[in-house]
C-alpha positions as CSV (number, residue, x, y, z in Angstrom):
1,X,62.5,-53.2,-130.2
2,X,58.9,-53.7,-129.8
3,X,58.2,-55.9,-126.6
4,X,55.4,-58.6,-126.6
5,X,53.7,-59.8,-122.8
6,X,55.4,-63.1,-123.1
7,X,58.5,-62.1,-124.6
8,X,61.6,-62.4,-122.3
9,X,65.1,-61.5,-122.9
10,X,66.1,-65.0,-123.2
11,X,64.3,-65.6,-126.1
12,X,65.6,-65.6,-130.0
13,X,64.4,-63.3,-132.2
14,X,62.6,-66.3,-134.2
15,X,60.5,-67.2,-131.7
16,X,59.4,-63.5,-130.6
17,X,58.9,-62.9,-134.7
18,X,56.6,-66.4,-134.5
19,X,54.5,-65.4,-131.4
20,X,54.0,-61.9,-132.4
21,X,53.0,-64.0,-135.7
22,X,50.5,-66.1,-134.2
23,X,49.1,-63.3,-131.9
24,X,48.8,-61.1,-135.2
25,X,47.2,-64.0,-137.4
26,X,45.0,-65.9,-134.7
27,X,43.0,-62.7,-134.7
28,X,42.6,-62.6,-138.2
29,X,41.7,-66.6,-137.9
30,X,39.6,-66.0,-135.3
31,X,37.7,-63.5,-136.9
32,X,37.5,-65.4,-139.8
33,X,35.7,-68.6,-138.2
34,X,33.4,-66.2,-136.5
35,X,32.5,-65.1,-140.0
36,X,32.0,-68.3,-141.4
37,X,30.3,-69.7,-138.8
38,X,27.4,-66.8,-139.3
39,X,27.6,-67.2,-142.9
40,X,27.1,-71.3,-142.6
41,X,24.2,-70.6,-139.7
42,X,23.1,-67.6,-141.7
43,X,22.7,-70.3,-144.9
44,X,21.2,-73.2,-143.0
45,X,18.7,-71.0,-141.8
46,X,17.6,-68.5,-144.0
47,X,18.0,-69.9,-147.4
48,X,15.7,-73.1,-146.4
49,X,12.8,-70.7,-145.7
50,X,13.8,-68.6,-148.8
51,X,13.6,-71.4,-150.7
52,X,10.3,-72.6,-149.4
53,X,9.1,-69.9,-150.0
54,X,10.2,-69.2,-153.3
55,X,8.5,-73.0,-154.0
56,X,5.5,-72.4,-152.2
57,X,5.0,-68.8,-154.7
58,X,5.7,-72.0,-158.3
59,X,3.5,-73.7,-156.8
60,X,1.1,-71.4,-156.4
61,X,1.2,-70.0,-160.1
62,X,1.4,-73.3,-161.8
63,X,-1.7,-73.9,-159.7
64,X,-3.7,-70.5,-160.6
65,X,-2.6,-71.1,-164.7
66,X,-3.8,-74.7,-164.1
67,X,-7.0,-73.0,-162.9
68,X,-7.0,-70.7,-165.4
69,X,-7.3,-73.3,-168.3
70,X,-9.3,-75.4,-166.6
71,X,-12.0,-72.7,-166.4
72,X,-11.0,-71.5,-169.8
73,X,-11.9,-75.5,-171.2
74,X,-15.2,-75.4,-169.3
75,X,-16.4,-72.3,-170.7
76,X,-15.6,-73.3,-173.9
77,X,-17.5,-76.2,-173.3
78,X,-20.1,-74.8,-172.2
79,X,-20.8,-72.6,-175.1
80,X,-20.1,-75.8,-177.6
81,X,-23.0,-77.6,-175.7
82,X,-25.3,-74.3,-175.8
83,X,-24.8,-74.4,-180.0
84,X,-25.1,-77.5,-180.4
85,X,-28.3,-77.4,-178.1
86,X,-29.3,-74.5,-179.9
87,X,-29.4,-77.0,-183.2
């Protein structure tokens, strides 16, 4: 019969089958939280920044197309005003 450190010979076979039980599980629990508590700190700290940054690169290409057309619009109306100078 395997023997457990706080088993004694008193005890019932349920209750040596529930500590060996909790001593088997509350390691897998244990290791569990320990995981999920990285994965939570992991999320609160990295996805912020990689969602900054992943706003911060939007907001930079909505701001060169803006560019973009806005130089497109003044060249264009640029070269209206030089015909119609040209007139």
């Amino acid at each position: 019969m395997l023997e457990l450190p706080n088993a004694q010979e008193g005890d019932s076979h349920a209750a040596r089958s529930m500590q060996l039980f909790a001593q088997a599980v509350g390691h897998v629990l244990l290791d569990g939280l320990i995981a999920a508590l990285g994965t939570a700190v992991g999320g609160l700290i990295a996805l912020p920044t990689l969602a900054s940054y992943s706003l911060h690169m939007e907001v930079a290409e909505v701001l060169m197309k803006i560019g973009h057309s806005l130089s497109g619009c003044a060249q264009r109306a640029q070269h209206v005003s030089g015909v119609i100078a040209s007139l």
